[in-house]
N, C-alpha and C positions, 0 to 999 in steps of 0.2 A: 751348714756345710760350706767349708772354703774351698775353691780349686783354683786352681792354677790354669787358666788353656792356654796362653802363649808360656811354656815350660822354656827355657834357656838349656836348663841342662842336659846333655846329652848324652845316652847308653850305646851299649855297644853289644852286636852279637856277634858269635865268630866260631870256625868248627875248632871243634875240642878236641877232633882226630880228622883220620882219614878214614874212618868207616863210616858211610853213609847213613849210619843206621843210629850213630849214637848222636844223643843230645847233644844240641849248639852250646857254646858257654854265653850265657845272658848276663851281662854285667849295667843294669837299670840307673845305675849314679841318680838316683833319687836327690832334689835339692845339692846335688854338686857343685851348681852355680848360683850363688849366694844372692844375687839378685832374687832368685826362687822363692829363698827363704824370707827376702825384705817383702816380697811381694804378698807370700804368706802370712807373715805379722801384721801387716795393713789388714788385710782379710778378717783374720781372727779379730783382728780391734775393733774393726767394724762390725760384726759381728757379737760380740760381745757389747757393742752398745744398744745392739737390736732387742738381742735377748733381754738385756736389763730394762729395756723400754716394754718389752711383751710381757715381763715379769709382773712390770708395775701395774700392767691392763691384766692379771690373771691370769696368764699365760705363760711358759718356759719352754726353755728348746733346749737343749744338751751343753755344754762345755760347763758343768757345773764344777765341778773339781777344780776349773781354773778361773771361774768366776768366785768362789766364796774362799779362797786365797784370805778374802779378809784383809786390811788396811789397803793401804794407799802403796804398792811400789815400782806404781809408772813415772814417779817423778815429772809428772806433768798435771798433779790434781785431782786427773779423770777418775780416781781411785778403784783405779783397776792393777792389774801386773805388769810386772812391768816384760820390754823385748824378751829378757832371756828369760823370765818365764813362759811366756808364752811359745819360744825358741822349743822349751823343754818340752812343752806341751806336745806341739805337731812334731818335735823329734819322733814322741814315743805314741802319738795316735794315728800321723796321717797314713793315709792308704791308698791304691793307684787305683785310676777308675778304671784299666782294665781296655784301655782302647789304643795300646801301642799302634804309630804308625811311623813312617818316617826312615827306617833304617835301612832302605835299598835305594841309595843315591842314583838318578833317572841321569844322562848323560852322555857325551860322545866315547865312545872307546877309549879316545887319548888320553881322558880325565881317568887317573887311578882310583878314584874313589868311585866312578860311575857303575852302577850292575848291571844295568839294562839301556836300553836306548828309546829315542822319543816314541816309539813304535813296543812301548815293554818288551824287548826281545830280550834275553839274557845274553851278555857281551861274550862272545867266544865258547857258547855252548847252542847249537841250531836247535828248529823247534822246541824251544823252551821259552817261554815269558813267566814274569812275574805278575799276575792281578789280582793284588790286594792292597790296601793302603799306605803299606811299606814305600807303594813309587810316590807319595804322594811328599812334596818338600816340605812341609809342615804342616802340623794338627790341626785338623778344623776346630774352631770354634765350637759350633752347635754340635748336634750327634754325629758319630761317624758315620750311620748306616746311607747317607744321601749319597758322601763322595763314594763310600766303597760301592755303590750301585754305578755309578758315574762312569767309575776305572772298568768294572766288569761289561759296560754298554760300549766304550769306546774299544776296548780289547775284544771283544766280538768284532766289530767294526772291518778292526785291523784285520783282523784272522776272514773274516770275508772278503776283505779286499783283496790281500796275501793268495787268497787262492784264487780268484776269480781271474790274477793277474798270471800266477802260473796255469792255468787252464789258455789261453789264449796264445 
């Protein structure tokens, strides 16, 4: 399995009306910044040398369809496929692991892209915050579930501070 965790490319969510009630339009641009996709090819390459080495001990692990390609057309020897093959490849197999974050820009009001402010309050809507990963300015690395605990502990936080300051 190849991933990607530093992704470049960026999607976009946005309403699809003004009724409250109907779905966001999600436009994911999967691999839209081509970097993505060079960074992908390494992956599979590398990958593809693993397999062929686990093969030789006994062993096999998946991308067979694009390892037994058969001859040489990497042009570099390794006799494997060559980029656009393998291009073809994760064109038509990859898949998203499912851990969207990143699409509610954290920021001062002034900032037009900002949703929320350093306090996740949502900009120009009272009692409302955001806490979910979405404020988070890029994808973790490792699992989401640590920062998304993280965001839910400090937004507590706030929300006890927030009132303890309007009580006094």
């Amino acid at each position: 399995m190849v991933i990607s965790l530093k992704p470049y490319s960026r999607g976009r969510i946005s309403l699809s009306s003004r009724n409250p009630l109907a779905h966001p339009r999600i436009e994911a641009r999967y691999l839209s910044d081509e970097r993505d996709m060079a960074v992908m090819v390494d992956g599979v390459r590398a990958a593809l040398g693993v397999n062929r080495h686990m093969a030789a001990a006994g062993h096999s692990y998946g991308m067979y369809e694009l390892d037994q390609s058969g001859g040489d057309s990497s042009g570099d020897g390794s006799g494997g496929p060559s980029d656009d093959e393998i291009r073809q490849f994760i064109r038509a197999n990859a898949e998203a692991a499912f851990h969207p974050t990143s699409s509610c820009s954290m920021g001062p009001a002034s900032n037009k892209l900002a949703v929320v402010d350093e306090r996740l309050r949502v900009h120009g809507v009272r009692g409302l915050r955001v806490v979910d990963l979405s404020v988070v300015p890029t994808s973790p690395r490792g699992h989401t579930a640590a920062v998304a605990i993280a965001v839910g502990e400090m937004a507590s936080d706030f929300i006890i501070q927030d009132r303890l300051r309007a009580a006094e």
